[in-house]
SELOPA-234577 format. One record per residue: residue in one letter; chain; residue number from 0; x, y, z of N, C-alpha, C in turn. Coordinates in steps of 0.1 Angstrom, whole numbers. Example, Ala and Ser with C-alpha at 12.3 -4.5 7.8 and 13.67 -1.06 7.14 Angstrom:
a/A/0/132/-57/78/123/-45/78/132/-33/78
s/A/1/128/-22/71/137/-11/71/129/0/79
//
This chain:
x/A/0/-918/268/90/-919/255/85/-932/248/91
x/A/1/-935/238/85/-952/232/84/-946/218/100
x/A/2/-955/220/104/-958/214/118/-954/201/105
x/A/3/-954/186/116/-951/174/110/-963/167/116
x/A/4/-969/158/105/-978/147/113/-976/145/126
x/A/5/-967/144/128/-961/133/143/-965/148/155
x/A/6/-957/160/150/-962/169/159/-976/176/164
x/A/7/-981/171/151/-1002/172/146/-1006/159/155
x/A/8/-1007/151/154/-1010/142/156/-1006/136/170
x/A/9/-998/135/172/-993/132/186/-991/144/199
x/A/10/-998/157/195/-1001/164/204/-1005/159/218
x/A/11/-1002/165/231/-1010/158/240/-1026/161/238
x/A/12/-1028/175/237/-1041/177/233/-1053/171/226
x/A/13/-1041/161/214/-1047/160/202/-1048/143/205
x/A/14/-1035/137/206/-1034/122/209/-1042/117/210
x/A/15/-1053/114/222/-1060/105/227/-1071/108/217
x/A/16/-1077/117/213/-1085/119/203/-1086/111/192
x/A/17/-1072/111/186/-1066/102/173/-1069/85/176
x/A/18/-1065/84/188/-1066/71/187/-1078/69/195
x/A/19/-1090/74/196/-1100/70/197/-1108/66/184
x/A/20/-1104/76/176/-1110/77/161/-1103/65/155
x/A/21/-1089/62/157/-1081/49/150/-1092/39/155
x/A/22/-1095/37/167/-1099/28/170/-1115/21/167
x/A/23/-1120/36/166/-1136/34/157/-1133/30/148
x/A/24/-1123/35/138/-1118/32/125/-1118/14/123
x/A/25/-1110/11/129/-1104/-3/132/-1117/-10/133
x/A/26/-1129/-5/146/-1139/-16/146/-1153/-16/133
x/A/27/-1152/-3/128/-1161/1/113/-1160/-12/101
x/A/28/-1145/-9/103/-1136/-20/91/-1141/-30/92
x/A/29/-1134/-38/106/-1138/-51/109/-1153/-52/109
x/A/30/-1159/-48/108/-1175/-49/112/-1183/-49/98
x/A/31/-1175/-40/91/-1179/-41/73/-1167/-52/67
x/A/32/-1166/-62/71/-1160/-72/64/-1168/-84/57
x/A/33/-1164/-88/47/-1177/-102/48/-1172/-108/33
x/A/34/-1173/-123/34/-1171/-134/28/-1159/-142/36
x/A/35/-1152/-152/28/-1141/-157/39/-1133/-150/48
x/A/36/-1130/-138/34/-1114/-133/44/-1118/-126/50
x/A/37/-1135/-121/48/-1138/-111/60/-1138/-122/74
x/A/38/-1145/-135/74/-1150/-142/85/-1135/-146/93
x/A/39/-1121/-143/85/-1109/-147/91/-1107/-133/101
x/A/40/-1107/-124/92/-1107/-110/101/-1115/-108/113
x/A/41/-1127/-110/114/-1137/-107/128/-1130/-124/133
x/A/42/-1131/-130/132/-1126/-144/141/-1117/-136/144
x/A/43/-1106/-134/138/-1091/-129/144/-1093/-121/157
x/A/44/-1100/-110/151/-1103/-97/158/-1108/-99/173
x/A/45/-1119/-109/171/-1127/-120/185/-1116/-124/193
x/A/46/-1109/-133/185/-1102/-143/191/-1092/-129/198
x/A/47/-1088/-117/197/-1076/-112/202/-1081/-104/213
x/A/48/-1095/-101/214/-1106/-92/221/-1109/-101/233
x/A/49/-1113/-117/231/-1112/-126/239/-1102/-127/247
x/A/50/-1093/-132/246/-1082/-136/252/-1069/-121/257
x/A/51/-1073/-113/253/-1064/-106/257/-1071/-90/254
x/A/52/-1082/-88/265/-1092/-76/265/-1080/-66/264
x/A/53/-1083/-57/257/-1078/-40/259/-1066/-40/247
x/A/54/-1060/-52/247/-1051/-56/234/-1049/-48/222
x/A/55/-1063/-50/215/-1062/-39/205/-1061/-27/202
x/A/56/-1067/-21/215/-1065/-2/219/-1051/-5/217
x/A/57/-1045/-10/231/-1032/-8/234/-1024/-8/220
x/A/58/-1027/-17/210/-1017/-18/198/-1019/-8/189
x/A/59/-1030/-1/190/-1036/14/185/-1022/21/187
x/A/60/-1025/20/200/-1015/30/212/-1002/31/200
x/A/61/-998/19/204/-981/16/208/-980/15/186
x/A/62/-989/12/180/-983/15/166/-986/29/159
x/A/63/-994/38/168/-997/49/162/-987/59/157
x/A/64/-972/60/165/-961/70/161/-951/60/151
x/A/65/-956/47/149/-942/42/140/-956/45/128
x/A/66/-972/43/124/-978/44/117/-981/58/111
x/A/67/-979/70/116/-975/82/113/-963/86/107
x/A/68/-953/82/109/-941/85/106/-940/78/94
x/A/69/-943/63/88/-945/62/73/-954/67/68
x/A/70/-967/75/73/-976/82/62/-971/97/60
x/A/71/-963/99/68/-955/115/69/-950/118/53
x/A/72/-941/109/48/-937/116/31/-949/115/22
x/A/73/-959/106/28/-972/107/16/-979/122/22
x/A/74/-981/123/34/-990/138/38/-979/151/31
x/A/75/-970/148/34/-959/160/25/-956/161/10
x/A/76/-961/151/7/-967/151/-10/-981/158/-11
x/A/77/-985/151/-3/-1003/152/-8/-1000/169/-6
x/A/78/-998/175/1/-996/188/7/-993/196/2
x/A/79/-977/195/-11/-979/204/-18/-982/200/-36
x/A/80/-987/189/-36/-994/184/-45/-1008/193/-47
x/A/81/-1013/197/-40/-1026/205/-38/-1036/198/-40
x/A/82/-1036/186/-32/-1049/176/-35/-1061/181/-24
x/A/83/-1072/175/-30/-1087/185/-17/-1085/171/-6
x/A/84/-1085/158/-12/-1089/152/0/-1075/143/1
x/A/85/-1073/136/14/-1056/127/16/-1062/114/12
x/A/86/-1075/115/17/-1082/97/16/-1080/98/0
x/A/87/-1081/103/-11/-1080/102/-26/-1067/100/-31
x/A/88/-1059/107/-22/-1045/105/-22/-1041/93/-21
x/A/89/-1043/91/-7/-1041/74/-2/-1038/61/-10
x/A/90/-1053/64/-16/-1061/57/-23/-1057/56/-39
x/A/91/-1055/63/-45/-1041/64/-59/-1029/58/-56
x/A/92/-1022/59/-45/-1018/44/-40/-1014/38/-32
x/A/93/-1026/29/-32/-1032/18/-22/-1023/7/-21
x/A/94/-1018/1/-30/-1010/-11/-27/-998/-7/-19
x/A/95/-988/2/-25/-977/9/-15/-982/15/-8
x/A/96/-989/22/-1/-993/26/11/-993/12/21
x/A/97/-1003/5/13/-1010/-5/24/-995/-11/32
x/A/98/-985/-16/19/-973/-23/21/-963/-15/32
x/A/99/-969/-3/31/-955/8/41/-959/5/52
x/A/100/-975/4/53/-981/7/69/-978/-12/75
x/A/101/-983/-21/66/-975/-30/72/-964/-34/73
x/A/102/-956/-29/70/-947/-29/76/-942/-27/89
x/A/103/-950/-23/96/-950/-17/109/-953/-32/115
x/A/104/-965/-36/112/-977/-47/121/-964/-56/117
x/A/105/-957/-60/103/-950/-69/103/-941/-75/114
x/A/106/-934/-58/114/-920/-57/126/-927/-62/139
x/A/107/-939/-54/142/-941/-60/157/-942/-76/159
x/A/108/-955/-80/146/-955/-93/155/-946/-103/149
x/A/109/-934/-94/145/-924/-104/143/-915/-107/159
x/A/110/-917/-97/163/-911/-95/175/-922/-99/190
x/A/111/-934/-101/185/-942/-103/197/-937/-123/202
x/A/112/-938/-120/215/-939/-134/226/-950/-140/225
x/A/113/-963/-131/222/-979/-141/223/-982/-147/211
x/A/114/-982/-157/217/-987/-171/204/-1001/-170/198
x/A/115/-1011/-166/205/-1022/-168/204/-1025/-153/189
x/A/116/-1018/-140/194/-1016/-127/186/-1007/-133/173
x/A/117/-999/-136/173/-990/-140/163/-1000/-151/155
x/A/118/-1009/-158/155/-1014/-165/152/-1026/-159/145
x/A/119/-1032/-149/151/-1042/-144/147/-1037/-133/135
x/A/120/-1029/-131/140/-1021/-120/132/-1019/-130/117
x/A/121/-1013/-136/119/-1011/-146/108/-1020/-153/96
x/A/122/-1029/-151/104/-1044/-158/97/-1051/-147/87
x/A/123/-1048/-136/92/-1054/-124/83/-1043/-117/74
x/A/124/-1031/-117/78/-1018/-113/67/-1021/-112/56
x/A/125/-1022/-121/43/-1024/-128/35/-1036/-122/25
x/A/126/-1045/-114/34/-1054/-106/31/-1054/-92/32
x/A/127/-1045/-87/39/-1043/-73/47/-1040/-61/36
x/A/128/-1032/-61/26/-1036/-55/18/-1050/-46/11
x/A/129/-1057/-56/9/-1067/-59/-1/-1075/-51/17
x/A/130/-1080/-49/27/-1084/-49/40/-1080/-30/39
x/A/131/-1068/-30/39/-1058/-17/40/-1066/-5/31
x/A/132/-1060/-14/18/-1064/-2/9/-1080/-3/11
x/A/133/-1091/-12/12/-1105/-6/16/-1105/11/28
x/A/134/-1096/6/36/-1098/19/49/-1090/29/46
x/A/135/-1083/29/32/-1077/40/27/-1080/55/31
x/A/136/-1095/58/17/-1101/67/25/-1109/70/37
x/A/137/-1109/60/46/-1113/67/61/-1101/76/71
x/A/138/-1089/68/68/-1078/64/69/-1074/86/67
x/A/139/-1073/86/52/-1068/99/50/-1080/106/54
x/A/140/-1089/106/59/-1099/118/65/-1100/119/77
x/A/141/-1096/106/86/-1090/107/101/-1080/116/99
x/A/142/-1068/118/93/-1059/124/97/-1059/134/92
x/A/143/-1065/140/77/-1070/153/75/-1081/164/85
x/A/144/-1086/153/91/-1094/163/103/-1084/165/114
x/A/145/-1074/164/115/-1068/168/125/-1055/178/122
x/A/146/-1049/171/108/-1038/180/104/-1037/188/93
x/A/147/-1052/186/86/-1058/196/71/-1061/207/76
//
């Protein structure tokens, strides 16, 4: 039987690697954003980098095995679908995707104590979709290089 994302991915070997790349990922994004909802996004992004340095690794960290585990039945499609690339996969569909993965960011900062994160969090919501599905394909080629 076929190793599982979570076992690919969350290797000790492999781990820190993944979320170095999540984390390039994350600042690429934010950095190619632009018009309002991009200017809400990098403010947000500022405002969370500001006030609470290392914040966003750490949430890297801490969402990376609940954010694996809802892309797991898409990688087990794509897989024996016989598609060349995951990011194309993704990407066919972007709105349910985007919506499974937040799902994750939802639960946390439904549950977070920081006002300032909940706040910032909140100001980009609304856009996050439309955000999501852009990182689609980076998204499926991060994890294709590690579990393709």
């Amino acid at each position: 039987m076929a190793a599982t994302l979570q076992e690919i991915l969350l290797a000790p070997d492999v781990k820190q690697l993944v979320i170095a790349d999540c984390f390039t990922l994350l600042d690429q994004e934010v950095a190619e954003q632009s018009g309002i909802s991009g200017a809400a996004v990098k403010l947000a992004y500022k405002t969370v980098n500001a006030f609470m340095p290392g914040h966003v690794r750490f949430m890297v960290e801490t969402l990376l095995p609940d954010m694996i585990e809802k892309l797991e039945p898409y990688w087990a499609d794509f897989r024996t679908s016989g598609g060349a690339a995951f990011g194309d996969y993704l990407t066919k569909r972007g709105d349910e995707v985007s919506q499974t993965l937040l799902s994750v960011t939802d639960s946390y900062a439904a549950a977070s104590e920081r006002p300032v994160i909940v706040k910032a969090y909140g100001s980009v919501r609304g856009n996050a979709v439309k955000h999501i599905e852009a990182a689609l394909p980076r998204l499926g080629d991060l994890v294709q290089k590690y579990a393709g």
